[in-house]
C-alpha positions in Angstrom: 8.8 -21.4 -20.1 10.6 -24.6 -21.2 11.7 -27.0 -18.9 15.7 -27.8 -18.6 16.8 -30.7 -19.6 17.9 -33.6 -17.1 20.7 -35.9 -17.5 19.8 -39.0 -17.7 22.5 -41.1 -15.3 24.3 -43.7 -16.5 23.2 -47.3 -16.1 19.3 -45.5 -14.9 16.4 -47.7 -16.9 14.8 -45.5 -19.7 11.8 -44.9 -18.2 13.4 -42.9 -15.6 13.5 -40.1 -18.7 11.4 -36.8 -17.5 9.8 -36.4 -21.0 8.8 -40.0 -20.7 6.7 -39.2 -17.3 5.4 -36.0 -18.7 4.3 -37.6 -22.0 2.8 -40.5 -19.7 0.9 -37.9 -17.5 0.0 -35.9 -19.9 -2.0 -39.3 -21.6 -3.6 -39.7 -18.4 -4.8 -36.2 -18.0 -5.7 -36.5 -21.4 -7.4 -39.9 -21.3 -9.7 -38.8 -18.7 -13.3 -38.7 -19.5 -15.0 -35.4 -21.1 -18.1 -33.7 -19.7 -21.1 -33.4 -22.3 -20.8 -29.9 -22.8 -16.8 -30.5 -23.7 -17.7 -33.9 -25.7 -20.1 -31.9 -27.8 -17.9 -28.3 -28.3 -14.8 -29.9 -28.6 -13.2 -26.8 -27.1 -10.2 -26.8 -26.3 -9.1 -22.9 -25.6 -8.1 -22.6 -21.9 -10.0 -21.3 -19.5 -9.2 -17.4 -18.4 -10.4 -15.1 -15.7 -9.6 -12.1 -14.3 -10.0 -11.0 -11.0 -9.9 -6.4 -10.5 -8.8 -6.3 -6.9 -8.1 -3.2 -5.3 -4.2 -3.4 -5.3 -3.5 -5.7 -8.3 -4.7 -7.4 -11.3 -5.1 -11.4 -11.1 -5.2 -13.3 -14.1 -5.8 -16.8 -14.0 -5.7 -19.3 -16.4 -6.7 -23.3 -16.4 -5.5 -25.0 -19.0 -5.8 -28.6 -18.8 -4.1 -29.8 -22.1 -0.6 -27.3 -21.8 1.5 -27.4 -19.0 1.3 -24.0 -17.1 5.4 -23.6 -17.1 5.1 -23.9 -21.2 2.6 -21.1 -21.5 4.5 -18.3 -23.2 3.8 -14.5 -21.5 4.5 -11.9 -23.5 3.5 -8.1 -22.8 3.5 -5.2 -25.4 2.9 -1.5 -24.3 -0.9 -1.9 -22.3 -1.2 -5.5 -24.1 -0.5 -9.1 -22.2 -0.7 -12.3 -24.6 -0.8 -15.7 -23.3 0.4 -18.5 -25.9 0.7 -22.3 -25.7 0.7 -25.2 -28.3 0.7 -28.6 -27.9 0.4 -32.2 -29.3 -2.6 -33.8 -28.6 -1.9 -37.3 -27.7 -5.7 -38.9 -26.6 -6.1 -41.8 -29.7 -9.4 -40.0 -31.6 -7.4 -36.9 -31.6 -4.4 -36.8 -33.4 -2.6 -33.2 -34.0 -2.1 -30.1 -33.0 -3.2 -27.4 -31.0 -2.7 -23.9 -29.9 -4.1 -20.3 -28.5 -3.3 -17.4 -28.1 -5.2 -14.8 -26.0 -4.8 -11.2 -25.4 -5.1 -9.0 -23.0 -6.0 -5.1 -22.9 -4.7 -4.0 -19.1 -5.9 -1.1 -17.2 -3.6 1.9 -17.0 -3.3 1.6 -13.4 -1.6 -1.4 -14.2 2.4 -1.9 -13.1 3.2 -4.3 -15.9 7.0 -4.1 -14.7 6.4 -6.0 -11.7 4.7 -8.8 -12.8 5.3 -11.9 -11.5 3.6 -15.4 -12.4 3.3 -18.5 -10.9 2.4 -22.6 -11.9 0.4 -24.8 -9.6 -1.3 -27.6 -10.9 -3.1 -26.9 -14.2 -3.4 -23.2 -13.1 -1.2 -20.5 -14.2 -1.5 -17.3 -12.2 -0.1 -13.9 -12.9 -0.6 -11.1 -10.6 -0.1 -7.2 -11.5 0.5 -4.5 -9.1 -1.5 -1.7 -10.2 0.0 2.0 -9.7 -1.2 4.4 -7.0 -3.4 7.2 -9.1 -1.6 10.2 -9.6 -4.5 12.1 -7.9 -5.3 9.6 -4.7 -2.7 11.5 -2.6 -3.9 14.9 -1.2 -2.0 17.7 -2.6 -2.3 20.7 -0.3 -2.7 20.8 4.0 -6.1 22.4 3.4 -6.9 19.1 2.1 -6.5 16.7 5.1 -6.2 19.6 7.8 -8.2 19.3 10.7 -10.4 22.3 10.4 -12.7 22.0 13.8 -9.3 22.9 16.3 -9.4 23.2 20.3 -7.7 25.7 22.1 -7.1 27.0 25.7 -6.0 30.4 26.5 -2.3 31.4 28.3 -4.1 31.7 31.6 -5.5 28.3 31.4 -4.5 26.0 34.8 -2.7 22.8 33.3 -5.2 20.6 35.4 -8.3 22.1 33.0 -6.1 21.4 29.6 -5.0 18.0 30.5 -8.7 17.0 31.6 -10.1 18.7 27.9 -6.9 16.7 26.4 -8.6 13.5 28.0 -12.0 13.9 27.3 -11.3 14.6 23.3 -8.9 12.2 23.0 -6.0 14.3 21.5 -2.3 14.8 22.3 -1.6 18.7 22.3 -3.9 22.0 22.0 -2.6 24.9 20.7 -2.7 28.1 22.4 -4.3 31.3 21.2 -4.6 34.8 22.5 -6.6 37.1 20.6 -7.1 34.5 18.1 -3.4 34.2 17.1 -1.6 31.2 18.2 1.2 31.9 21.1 2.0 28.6 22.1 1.5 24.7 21.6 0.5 22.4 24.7 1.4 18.8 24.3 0.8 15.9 26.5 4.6 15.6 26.9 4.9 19.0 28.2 2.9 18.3 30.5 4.4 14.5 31.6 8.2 16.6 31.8 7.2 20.1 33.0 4.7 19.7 35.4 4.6 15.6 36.5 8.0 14.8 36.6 9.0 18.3 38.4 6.2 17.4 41.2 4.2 20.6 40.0 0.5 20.5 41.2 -1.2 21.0 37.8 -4.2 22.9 39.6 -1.6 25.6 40.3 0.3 25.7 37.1 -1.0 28.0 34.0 -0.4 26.9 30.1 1.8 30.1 29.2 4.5 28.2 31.9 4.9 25.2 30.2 3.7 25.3 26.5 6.1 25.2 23.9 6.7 28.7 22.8 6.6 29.8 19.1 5.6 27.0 17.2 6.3 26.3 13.8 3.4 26.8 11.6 2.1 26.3 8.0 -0.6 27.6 5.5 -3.6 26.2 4.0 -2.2 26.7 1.0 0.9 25.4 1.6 2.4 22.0 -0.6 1.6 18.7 2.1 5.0 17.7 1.5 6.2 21.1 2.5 4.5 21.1 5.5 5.5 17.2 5.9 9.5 18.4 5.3 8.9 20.4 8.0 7.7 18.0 10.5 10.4 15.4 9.8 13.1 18.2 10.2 11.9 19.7 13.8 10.4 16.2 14.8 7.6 17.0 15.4 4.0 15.4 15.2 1.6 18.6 14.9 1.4 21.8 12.8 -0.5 24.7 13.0 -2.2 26.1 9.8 -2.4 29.9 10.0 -4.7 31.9 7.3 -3.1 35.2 5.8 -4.2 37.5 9.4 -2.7 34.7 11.2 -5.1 33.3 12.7 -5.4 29.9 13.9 -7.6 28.1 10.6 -6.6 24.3 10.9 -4.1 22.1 12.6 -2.3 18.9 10.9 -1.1 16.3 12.8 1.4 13.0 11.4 -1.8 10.8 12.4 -3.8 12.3 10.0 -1.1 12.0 7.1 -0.8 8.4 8.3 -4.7 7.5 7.7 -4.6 9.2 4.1 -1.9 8.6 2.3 0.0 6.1 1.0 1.3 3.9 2.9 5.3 4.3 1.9 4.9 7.8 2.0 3.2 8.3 5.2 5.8 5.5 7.0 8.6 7.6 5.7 7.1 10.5 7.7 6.5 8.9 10.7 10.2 7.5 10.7 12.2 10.7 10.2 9.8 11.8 12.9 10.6 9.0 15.5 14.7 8.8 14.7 16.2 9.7 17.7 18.0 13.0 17.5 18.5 15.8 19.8 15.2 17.4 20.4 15.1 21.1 19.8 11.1 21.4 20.4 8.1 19.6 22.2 6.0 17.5 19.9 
């Protein structure tokens, strides 16, 4: 990274020349006093570290006798070099100087989006690393809810809104015989019963549930089951097992919690467009 160069304007006094300042700053910097340690090793090789957070790979290097911008990056396959060279300008030490140091990065490492950046004497490049291939859950029977609450048909409204309350959840599905006849949702029960004046006391589930709900399998792809969900609009799914029976129930909260975040956003957006609503959610 080479600085451009600047035109000097006509008439301006010479020392007004940018390569001028930098050579003067860079005797300064230069001139400075050396610790012990440095007086005696004479090292000169910049100073590296590299920081493994969770989302990205920071690399960080202080170099006091190279100017950050000069520092040359250059990546090969898994392999990021660093290069620099200079001229060293303090009076007992004539020459020059350069390194080079390489880099081996991690796999999870997104070397196409690296970006770099020059503050002081520190140059800082920062990696995304991938999401693993295995991170996101597969199959429903992975992130399913498996512990599910139910009411029956016969069920007053007031009794399955004050379980809805005291579990904290949104909808219960409705079985008979163990198969599932019906969803309950806390918006059935704001437009069917509230907003019509109903007393809830003397209204049963099987009048107001959403009939025939669309269902999945255990072993059914997520992103299936998530298709499904964005196409009806809808925010919970039963899981039936081969007899039919009610096994497990996944909701878009779940997804939200364990996957990744585009993924799950995209989800919960197709969800939330407004369209015309064919079913309760």
């Amino acid at each position: 990274m080479t600085p451009s160069r600047t035109k000097r304007p006509r008439g301006a006094d010479s020392a007004f020349h940018p390569w001028r300042k930098l050579r003067q700053g860079l005797e300064h910097l230069l001139a400075a006093p050396e610790s012990p340690s440095a007086a005696a090793s004479r090292s000169w090789s910049p100073e590296l570290r590299i920081l493994d957070k969770r989302r990205e790979l920071v690399i960080r290097l202080a170099s006091r006798g190279i100017d950050p911008r000069k520092i040359r990056i250059e990546l090969s396959g898994n392999v990021l070099t660093l290069s620099g060279a200079s001229v060293d300008l303090r009076p007992d030490h004539h020459g020059y100087r350069a390194f080079s140091r390489s880099i081996v990065l991690p796999l999870n490492v997104n070397p196409a989006n690296v970006t770099a950046q020059a503050h002081g004497s520190v140059l800082t490049i920062l990696l995304p690393k991938r999401h693993p291939v295995d991170a996101s859950p597969e199959k429903v029977s992975d992130i399913m809810t498996r512990v599910v609450r139910s009411v029956a048909p016969e069920t007053f409204v007031a009794e399955a809104a004050r379980a809805m309350a005291t579990f904290d959840i949104g909808s219960l599905p409705v079985c008979e015989g163990g198969k599932v006849v019906g969803i309950l949702t806390d918006r059935d029960i704001a437009v069917r019963v509230v907003a019509r004046g109903l007393d809830p006391s003397g209204v049963r589930v099987k009048e107001i549930m959403t009939r025939d709900p669309l269902s999945c399998s255990p072993d059914d792809a997520l992103a299936d089951a998530e298709q499904i969900m964005a196409d009806a609009q809808i925010r919970r799914l039963p899981v039936l097992g081969a007899d039919g029976r009610l096994v497990g129930y996944l909701s878009t909260a779940k997804i939200a919690r364990v996957e990744q975040d585009a993924r799950a956003g995209r989800l919960l957006r197709e969800v939330s467009e407004p369209r015309r609503r064919a079913r309760s959610s």
